[in-house]
C-alpha positions in Angstrom: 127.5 114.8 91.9 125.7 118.1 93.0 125.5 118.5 96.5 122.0 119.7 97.9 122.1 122.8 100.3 119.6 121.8 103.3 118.0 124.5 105.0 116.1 125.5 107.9 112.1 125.8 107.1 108.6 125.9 109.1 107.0 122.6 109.4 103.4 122.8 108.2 102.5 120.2 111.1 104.1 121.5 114.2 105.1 125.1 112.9 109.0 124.6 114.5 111.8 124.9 112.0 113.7 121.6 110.7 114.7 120.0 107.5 112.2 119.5 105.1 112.5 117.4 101.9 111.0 115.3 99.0 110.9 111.2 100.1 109.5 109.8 97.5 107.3 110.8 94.5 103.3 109.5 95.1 101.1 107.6 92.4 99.0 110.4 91.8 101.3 112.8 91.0 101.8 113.9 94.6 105.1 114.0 97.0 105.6 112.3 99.8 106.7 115.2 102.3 109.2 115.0 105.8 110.1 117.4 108.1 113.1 116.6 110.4 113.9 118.7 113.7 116.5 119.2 115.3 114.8 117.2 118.3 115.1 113.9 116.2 111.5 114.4 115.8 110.2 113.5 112.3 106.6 114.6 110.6 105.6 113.2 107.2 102.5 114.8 104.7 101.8 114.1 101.4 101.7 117.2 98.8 99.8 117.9 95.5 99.7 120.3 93.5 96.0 120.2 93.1 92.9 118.8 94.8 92.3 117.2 91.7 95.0 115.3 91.6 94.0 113.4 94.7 90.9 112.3 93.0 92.0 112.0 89.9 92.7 108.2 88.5 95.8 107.4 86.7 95.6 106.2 82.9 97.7 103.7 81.9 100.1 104.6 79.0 100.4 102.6 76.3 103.4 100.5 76.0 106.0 99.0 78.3 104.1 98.6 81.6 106.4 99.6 84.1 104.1 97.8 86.7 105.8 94.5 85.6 108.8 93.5 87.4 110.8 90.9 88.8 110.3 90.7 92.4 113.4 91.8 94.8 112.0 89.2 96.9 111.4 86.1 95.7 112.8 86.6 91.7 109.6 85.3 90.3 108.0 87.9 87.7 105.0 89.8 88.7 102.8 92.8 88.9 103.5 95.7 91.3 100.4 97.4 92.6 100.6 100.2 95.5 98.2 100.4 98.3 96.9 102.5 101.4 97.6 101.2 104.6 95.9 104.0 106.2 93.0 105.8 104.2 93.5 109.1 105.9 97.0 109.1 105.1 97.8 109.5 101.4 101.4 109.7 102.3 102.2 106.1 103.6 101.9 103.8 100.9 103.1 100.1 100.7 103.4 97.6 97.8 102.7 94.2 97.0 103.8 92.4 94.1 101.9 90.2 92.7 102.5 86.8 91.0 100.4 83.8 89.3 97.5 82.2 90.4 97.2 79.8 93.2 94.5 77.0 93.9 91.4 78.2 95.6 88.9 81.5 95.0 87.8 84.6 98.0 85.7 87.2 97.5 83.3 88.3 95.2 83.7 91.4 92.3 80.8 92.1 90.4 79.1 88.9 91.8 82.4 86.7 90.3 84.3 84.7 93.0 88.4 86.2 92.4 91.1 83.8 92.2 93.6 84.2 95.0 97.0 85.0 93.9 100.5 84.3 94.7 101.7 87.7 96.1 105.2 89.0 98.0 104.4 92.1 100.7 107.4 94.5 100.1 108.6 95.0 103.7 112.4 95.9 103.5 113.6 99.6 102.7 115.9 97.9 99.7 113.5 96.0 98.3 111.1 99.3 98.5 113.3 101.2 96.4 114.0 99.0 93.9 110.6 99.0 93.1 110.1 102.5 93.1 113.2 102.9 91.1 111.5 100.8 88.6 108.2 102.6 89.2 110.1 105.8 88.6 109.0 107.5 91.9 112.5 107.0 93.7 113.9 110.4 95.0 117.7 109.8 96.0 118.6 111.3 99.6 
């Protein structure tokens, strides 16, 4: 196995030197950024290549859906779908996976009540990168 060379660069937030590397890839073709000084202090950004690719909306591909797995949590099958826990950061993203439906309705859509849903919050660094080994997004440390 290759080894990777780590090496002192500026950090964009703080402009000290540390360790910066890839976490994890984003779902809009972004990269989850981190910068780690030798202070133990650790700043994280998201990066894309484009502005566009913020905005952007993904197309599904024809085909095996990736989305579909079998949850590291409870072993049912069910859909993964990613989400912003904080809208002005594009970098911290969680997942949910979610399963059949369950008795009772919430919300509207389009002036339709939504079924509510059996679902597992991912929680656990484990079961995280199972999923996004599945969702091809994992970056090995």
């Amino acid at each position: 196995m290759m080894q990777v060379q780590q090496q002192q660069q500026q950090c964009p937030i703080c402009n000290k030197s540390g360790i910066r590397q890839a976490i994890e890839r984003l779902p809009k073709a972004g990269l989850a950024m981190s910068c780690i000084h030798p202070d133990g202090t650790v700043h994280r950004w998201a990066e894309f290549s484009s502005m566009t690719d913020m905005i952007v909306k993904n197309k599904r591909k024809s085909g095996a859906d990736p989305r579909i797995i079998i949850c590291p949590d409870c072993g049912h099958k069910g859909r993964v779908n990613d989400y912003h826990t904080d809208p002005q950061r594009p970098d911290l993203i969680s997942y949910v996976v979610v399963h059949g439906k369950i008795r009772g309705k919430w919300g509207t859509k389009r002036g339709k009540k939504i079924s509510k849903r059996d679902r597992c919050y991912i929680t656990n660094k484990e079961q995280r990168d199972i999923i996004l080994k599945k969702l091809g997004r994992f970056i090995p440390q």
